[in-house]
C-alpha positions, 0 to 999 in steps of 0.5 A: 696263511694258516699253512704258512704259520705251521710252516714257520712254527714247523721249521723254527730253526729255519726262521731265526737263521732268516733272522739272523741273515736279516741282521748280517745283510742289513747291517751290512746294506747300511755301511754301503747306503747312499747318503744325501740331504734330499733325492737327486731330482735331476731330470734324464738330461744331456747338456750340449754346450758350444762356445762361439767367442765371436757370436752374438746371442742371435747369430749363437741361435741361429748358427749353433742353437738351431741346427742343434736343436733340429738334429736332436729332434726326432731322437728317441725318448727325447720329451722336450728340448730347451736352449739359451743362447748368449754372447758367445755360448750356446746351452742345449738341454736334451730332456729325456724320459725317465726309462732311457739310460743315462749313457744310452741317452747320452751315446744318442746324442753323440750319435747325432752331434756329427749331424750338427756340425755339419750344418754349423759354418766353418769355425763357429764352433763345436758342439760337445756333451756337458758333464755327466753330473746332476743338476745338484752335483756341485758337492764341494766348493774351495778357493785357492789363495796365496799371499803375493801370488797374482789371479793368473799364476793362482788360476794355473795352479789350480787348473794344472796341480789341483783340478787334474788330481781331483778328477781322479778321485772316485765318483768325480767327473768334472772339477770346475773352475770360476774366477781368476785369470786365464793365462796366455802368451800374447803379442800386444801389437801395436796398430802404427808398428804394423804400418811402419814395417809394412808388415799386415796382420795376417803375415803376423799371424801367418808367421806365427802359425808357421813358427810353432810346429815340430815335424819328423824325418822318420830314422837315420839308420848308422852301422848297427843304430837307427836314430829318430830325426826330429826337428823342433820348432816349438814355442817354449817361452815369450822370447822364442815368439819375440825373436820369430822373423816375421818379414825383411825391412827394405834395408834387409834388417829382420822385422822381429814380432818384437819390433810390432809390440811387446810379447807378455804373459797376459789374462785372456777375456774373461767371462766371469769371476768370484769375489768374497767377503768384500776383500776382492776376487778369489780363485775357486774350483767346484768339485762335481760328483758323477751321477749316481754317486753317493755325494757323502763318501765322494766329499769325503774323498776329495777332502782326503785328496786335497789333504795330499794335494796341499803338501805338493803345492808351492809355498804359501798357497792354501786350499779352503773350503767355501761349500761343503754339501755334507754340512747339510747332509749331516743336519738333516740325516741328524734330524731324521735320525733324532726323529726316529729314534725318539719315534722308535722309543715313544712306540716301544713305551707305548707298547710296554705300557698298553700291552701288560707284557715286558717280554711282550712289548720287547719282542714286538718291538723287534719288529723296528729294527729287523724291519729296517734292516731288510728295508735298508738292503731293499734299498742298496738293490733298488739303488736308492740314498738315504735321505730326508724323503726316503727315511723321513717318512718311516713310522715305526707305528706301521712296521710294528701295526701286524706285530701288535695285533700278533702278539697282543691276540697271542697274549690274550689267548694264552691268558684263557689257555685251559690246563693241559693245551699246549701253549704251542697249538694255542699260540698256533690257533690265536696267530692263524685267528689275526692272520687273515686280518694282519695280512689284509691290513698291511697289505692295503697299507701296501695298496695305498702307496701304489699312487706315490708310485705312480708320479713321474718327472720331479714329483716322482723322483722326490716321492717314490724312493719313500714309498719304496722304502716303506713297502720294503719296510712293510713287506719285511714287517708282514713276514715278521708278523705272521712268522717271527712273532709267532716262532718267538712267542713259542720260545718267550711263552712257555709258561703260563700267561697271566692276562694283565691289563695295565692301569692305562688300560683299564681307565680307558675301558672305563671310560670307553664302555659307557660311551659306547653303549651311548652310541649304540643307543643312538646310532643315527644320531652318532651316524649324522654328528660323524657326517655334519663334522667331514661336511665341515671339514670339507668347507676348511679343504679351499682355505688350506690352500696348496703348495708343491712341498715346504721348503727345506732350510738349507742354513745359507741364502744364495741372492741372485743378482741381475744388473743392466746388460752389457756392464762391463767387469769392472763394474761388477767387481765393484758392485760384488764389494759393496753388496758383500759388504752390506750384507757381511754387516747382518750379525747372522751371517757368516761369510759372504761369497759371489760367482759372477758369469759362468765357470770354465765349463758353462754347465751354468749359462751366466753373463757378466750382469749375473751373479749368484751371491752365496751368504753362509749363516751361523748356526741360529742359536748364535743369532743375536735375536730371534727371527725367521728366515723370512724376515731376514731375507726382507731386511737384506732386500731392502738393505741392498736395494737401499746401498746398491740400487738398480739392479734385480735381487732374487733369494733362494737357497744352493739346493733349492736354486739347482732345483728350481733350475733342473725343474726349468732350464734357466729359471731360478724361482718358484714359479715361471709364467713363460711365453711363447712366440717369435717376435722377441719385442713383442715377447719383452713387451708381453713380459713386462705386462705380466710381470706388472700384473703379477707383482700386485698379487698378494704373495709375490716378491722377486717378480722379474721378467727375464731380460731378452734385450738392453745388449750394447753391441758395436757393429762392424759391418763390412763394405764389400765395394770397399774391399774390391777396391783394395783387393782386400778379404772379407778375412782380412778385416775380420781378424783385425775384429778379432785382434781386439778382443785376442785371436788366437793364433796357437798354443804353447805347451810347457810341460803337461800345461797348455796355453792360448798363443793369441795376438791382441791389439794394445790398449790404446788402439781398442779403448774406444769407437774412435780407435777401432774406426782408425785401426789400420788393415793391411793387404799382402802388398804392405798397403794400410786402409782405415777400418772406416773405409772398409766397414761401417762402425756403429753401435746398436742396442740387441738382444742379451740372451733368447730362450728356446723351448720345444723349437720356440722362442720363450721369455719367462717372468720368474716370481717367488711366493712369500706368505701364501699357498703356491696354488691359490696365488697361481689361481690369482695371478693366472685370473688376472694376467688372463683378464689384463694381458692380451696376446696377439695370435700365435703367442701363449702362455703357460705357468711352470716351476713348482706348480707345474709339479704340483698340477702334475702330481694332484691331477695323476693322484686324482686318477690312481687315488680312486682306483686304489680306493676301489681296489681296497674295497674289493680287498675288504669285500675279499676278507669279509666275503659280504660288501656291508662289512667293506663298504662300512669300513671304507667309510673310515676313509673319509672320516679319518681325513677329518682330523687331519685337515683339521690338523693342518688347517690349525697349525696353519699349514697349505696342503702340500704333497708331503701332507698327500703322503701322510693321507695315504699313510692315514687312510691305511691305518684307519682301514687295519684298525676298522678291519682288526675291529669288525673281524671280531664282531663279525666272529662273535656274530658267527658264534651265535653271540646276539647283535647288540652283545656282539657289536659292544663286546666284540668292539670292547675286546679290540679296544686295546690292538686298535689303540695300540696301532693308533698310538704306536702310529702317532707317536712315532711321528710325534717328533716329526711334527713338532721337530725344528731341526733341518728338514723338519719343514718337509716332515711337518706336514706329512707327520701332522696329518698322521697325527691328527687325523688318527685322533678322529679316525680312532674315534670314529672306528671305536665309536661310530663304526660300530653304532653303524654296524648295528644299525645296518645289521637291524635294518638287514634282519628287518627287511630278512623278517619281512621278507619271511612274513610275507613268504609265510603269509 
């Protein structure tokens, strides 16, 4: 280190172009840095989804769900697989470990999906990839409207005109759609038409198959030309399908398709729809963003894409946003942004204020931004976004630490320089002096960060990106330190240096002085009052309780709605307006929106009995009264519990709900028991058990037990004796099922747009069990047999939907936890379930979600916290080349966490991971003080000064670097702690830590450690003049 600082103030020129690079290269990593709201948690997943209309949710199992589960066993890298099967859509989510590709764990897939058509029956349906978007990647929301325009024709414009154009903009993969109607060409047949003209379902179908192709004829080659022979017989409007022949009447008149019922543009069977505001349905896109963009510039380009697309749609159609990610984005980089600042200009007083020197305080102050700037193009390499996490944790306090005991060891060195020493070779001999400790000190604050390094899954994604920036930031601020600060000091102070102690100084010598001696005069009493407080901060450690991180206000609620399997849609629809009513009614809220069943790309496995309802607040200043979010969320439950009784309310928030969702697939709370077996009513049962016994745990609210049943099927089971009889095919009766709901027999293209051509039975002859039992199936000779003949037609009660984990049936029972810690209420409710609910053999339980990241992420840190522990001690024994010294200042470890919990106990927070990182950041401060405090010590010691006069002087002369640190440190998180902006819940706990436990650990490296120090240095000289007197004697 020595040769390294000649070297920087050999070459200075060198170093300030290395400024000057730094400048243009962060300034220029800042314009292209990823912005977020919070780091993109989603998991290395492939989504495989196979839409099956026909399906019930155990046939979807057992034909799609199962043989694509099986063929993606066995792929590598693959850590575990999870499934939902429902009516008609199979969800297959394929886990992957985070150091495989995402293209190369989707190219895997694909790679076996072949494997898993073929041991799906014929016409059951194709598996396909999902999007390659994250789980947060629906960034933008819009509606589309238009006075006088129907459902269909507003879902077409936006299918056709919009989502196309969407798709081509930058970092935009998939631009769903929810709601509206989806139009087709559909022949509405009459069931007494076809038995009238003799005329059998499947000659209809046949007919228009056969009716709807083009075909070629290669070229006709005349004299010197060749021309193209085509022949055209395709579809292009309903009056081609009405005038299709479909067979001869026994008079040899044409039978027409618009002789068996009327052909109409008609909505196809919908599985989901969007209402707003209690005004009725509306038609909605979802703008989803690429993995690994940057969610601010791609929204930011869609709005300037939909600008241009407005003014080539037809008149009187708007496009108006619903969603807007960077709303959230822009108030939470502003209170990052705030907090730093106002870090940035409460460290630079301090250091003005404490270091006696303007030019001193200016110039190390400059630490703050070059450190930034080369964090900032460590961050564009690294591909990590700017957000909440990465940025949030920053203390400009640790950038600025090395700088400080730099420049004030520079200051005080020139203030003693004698006439005739060049302050070059002073400012030399006073940089190499704190050069060992500076690099130490940050480079065990560097060390202490390795076990945030270490988290895997959700946890790591969340916190490593931090703890990288911070170690960029670090690493820039070590070589700022011991190059920069010096080279500067040789330009800024060629003159002579008057020593000046501030007023703020000299009262906290004065008053330092005596109670140092005091400890010094008593230093097993100090020794064991230091003791007695960590012994009684450890009796505060079980009543912090724990949770995974606070919870970020996003500014909207989103109340997840689940009613009675099987209500149909118009049942849903009326039920969305009453509660968008009801809540529309609260002051604080500003507009109220719902998607109900899933999108066009079921990324989303939904039913019609589940709805997510989005409810946008105003600004809280515009809030009539003062409450919490908490207690709003309690009025709207009762509220709509009070006017839309009989069905289960869930709340969340957009970004918390896909996160809980990427965390477990198809779980929207914080916590899931999920069970597993094989009998799904004994999984229900089981479920109910649980979900009862939970609900009467303090904490709990929105208990529910995933619904698995309650389904209303109607059966038609095929008589194969039946069909023998009549000549008939098991086919021939299966599309007539399937005309019920619209079979579809083709498309019809107009232009660049695509339509089903489907065949449906009219409304009369599918209302009702009657009218399906006396639809009429016909054979090839013109004969017709009730479908009672030929099938039994029943219904039954059956499964609504069954989750898969790891090749196992699984139910969970979702729980959201309100006014405790996340860990003590799972300790309650785990107790209790394992005390009250027995589970016959081959069923167990497991408890994910949230604490499921939380166990994950404390029980690693119980392993990597230790060893890093160990690996500071050997640091410390390698500075000091003594183990007493290393072992001493290890002690602040321990002692520093006193404040802290304090600190959080009082301000009545859990223990959360992001009060972890503030530990960690907290014990490397506690270990640069303690060592920068000792090194002097142990110098004066060296240079002959006597023990007592050593530990006060030595301790007296390091009182103002180590209370630089400690304040420059706790300032800049000053405003973290006491912030209200958004996302100041996840920065708290982590800046309140800081905080409060460098009040203790400050105390305790001025105070306690050098009474300890003395009083293991007496005892070593002791046993040393022992050991003399008996070798004399």
């Amino acid at each position: 280190m020595h040769s390294f600082i000649d070297w920087a103030l050999r070459y200075r020129a060198i170093v300030l172009l290395g400024i000057l690079l730094t400048i243009v290269f962060g300034v220029y990593s800042l314009q292209q840095l990823p912005i977020d709201a919070v780091p993109d948690i989603t998991p290395n997943q492939v989504l495989v989804l196979t839409r099956a209309p026909s399906l019930s949710p155990i046939e979807v199992e057992q034909f799609l769900t199962f043989p694509i589960e099986n063929a993606m066993t066995g792929l590598p890298g693959v850590e575990r697989i999870q499934s939902v099967s429902k009516n008609g859509l199979s969800y297959v989510a394929v886990y992957f470990r985070e150091n495989v590709e995402t293209y190369f764990a989707r190219r895997l897939v694909m790679e076996r999906l072949p494997q898993a058509r073929e041991n799906i029956p014929a016409g059951m349906g194709s598996p396909e990839m999902g999007p390659i978007a994250t789980g947060l990647g629906e960034v933008y929301q819009f509606k589309v409207s238009g006075a006088g325009r129907s459902l269909m024709e507003l879902r077409s414009i936006l299918d056709w005109e919009i989502a196309p154009k969407l798709r081509s903009v930058p970092g935009i993969v998939e631009v769903n759609t929810h709601g509206g109607a989806l139009k087709a060409y559909e022949v509405q047949v009459d069931s007494e038409k076809l038995v009238a003209y003799h005329v059998s379902l499947e000659k209809l179908i046949s007919s228009l198959e056969k009716n709807n192709a083009n075909a070629g004829g290669a070229y006709l080659e005349r004299m010197e030309q060749q021309s193209l022979v085509r022949g055209e017989a395709l579809i292009t409007s309903l009056a081609d399908i009405e005038r299709i022949v479909v067979g001869v009447s026994p008079t040899g008149t044409p039978i027409l398709v618009s002789n068996l019922g009327e052909v109409r543009f008609a909505p196809m069977v919908r599985q989901g729809f969007a209402t707003q505001d209690g005004k009725g349905e509306i038609v909605v896109g979802v703008a989803m963003m690429l993995i690994g963009e940057n969610s601010r510039v791609v929204v930011d380009r869609v709005k300037q894409k939909l600008i241009t697309i407005q003014k080539s749609l037809p008149p009187g159609v708007r496009v108006e946003p619903l969603y807007d990610r960077t709303e959230l984005v822009r108030r939470t980089i502003g209170t990052v942004s705030r907090n730093l600042l106002e870090g940035g200009l409460l460290v630079v007083a301090v250091l003005l204020l404490l270091l006696g020197s303007f030019k001193g305080g200016v110039m190390v102050s400059l630490a703050i931004p070059l450190s930034m700037l080369a964090a900032f193009t460590g961050m564009v390499q690294a591909n990590i976004s700017g957000n909440l996490m990465s940025l949030g944790a920053i203390d400009f306090g640790l950038v600025v630490d090395g700088s400080v005991v730099m420049v004030e060891n520079i200051l005080r060195r020139l203030g003693h320089r004698k006439p005739g020493e060049e302050s070059l070779d002073v400012i030399r001999h006073a940089a190499q002096e704190v050069a060992r400790p500076t690099f130490f000190g940050i480079l065990i604050i560097v060390l202490v960060y390795i076990p945030i390094l270490t988290l895997r899954g959700v946890e790591g994604k969340m916190f490593r990106p931090m703890a990288i920036t911070l170690l960029f930031a670090l690493a820039a601020s070590l070589v700022i330190a011991l190059a920069v600060m010096p080279v500067l000091s040789s330009y800024v102070f060629r003159k002579q240096v008057v020593e000046k102690e501030t007023w703020l100084m000299r009262k906290a010598g004065a008053a330092y002085g005596p109670m140092l001696r005091r400890t010094l005069r008593f230093p097993l009493v100090t020794a064991g009052l230091a003791a007695l407080a960590f012994v009684v901060t450890l009796a505060i450690v079980p009543r912090l309780g724990a949770e995974f991180i606070p919870t970020l206000d996003e500014g909207s609620i989103v109340v997840m709605m689940y009613r009675v399997p099987g209500i149909s849609v118009a049942e849903s629809l009326h039920g969305n307006e009453i509660i968008e009513n009801v809540l529309r009614e609260f002051p604080e809220v500003q507009t109220v929106y719902c998607r109900t069943g899933r999108p066009e790309v079921a990324t989303d496995p939904m039913a019609i009995d589940q709805s997510d309802v989005y409810v946008f607040l105003k600004p809280a200043s515009e809030w009539p009264r003062k409450r919490t979010k908490e207690d709003l969320i309690s009025s709207m439950k009762a509220k709509l519990e009070e006017h839309a009784p009989g069905a289960g309310y869930s709340f969340s928030q957009p970004i918390q709900m896909r996160m809980q969702e990427l965390m477990e697939a198809g779980v929207r709370s914080d916590i899931a028991v999920k069970l597993y077996g094989d009998d799904l009513n004994i999984l229900r049962q089981k479920a109910d058990q649980i979900a009862a016994v939970v609900q009467r745990v303090p904490g709990a609210a929105d208990v529910r037990a995933e619904r698995v049943a309650g389904l209303p099927y109607l059966r038609i089971r095929i008589k194969r004796d039946a069909l023998a009889r009549h000549d008939l095919d098991a086919a021939d009766v299966l599309n007539t099922v399937e005309a019920i709901g619209g079979k579809a027999v083709g498309q019809v293209v107009e232009g660049n747009k695509r339509f089903v051509m489907q065949i449906r039975f009219d409304e009369a002859h599918r209302s009702s069990i009657d009218a399906i039992r006396n639809l009429m199936v016909g054979d090839n000779e013109g004969h017709f047999i009730p479908m009672a003949q030929l099938a039994d037609v029943f219904e039954e009660s059956g499964p609504a939907q069954i989750s898969r984990e790891n090749a196992q049936r699984r139910i969970s029972v979702e729980v959201n936890v309100r006014g405790r810690d996340l860990a003590g209420f799972v300790s309650e409710a785990s107790r209790l379930v394992a005390a009250k609910v027995k589970l016959p053999a081959g069923y167990s339980i497991e408890w994910g979600g949230k604490f499921e990241q939380l166990d994950s992420a404390s029980r690693r840190l119980a392993i990597t916290v230790p060893i890093v522990l160990l690996l500071i001690f050997v640091l410390l024994y390698l500075n000091f080349g003594s183990a007493v010294p290393a072992l001493l200042i290890s002690l602040n470890v321990p002692l520093a966490a006193v404040g802290g919990i304090l600190a959080l106990y009082l301000r009545q927070m859990p223990f959360s991971i992001s009060a972890g990182v503030g530990f960690i950041a907290l014990f490397g401060i506690a270990v640069l003080n303690g060592i920068v405090l000792l090194t002097n010590v142990i110098a004066m010691r060296k240079g002959g000064a006597p023990l007592a006069e050593a530990v006060e002087a030595g301790a007296r002369a390091r009182l103002r670097p180590v209370m630089m640190t400690a304040l420059v440190a706790s300032l800049g998180f000053f405003p973290m702690a006491f912030s209200h902006g958004a996302g100041a819940e996840v920065q708290r706990p982590l800046a309140t830590v800081v905080i409060g436990g460098l009040v203790s650990s400050t105390a305790l490296t001025l105070l306690v450690l050098p009474a300890i120090y003395m009083m293991s240095e007496k005892r070593r000289e002791a046993r040393g003049k022992g050991a003399a007197e008996t070798v004399q004697g």
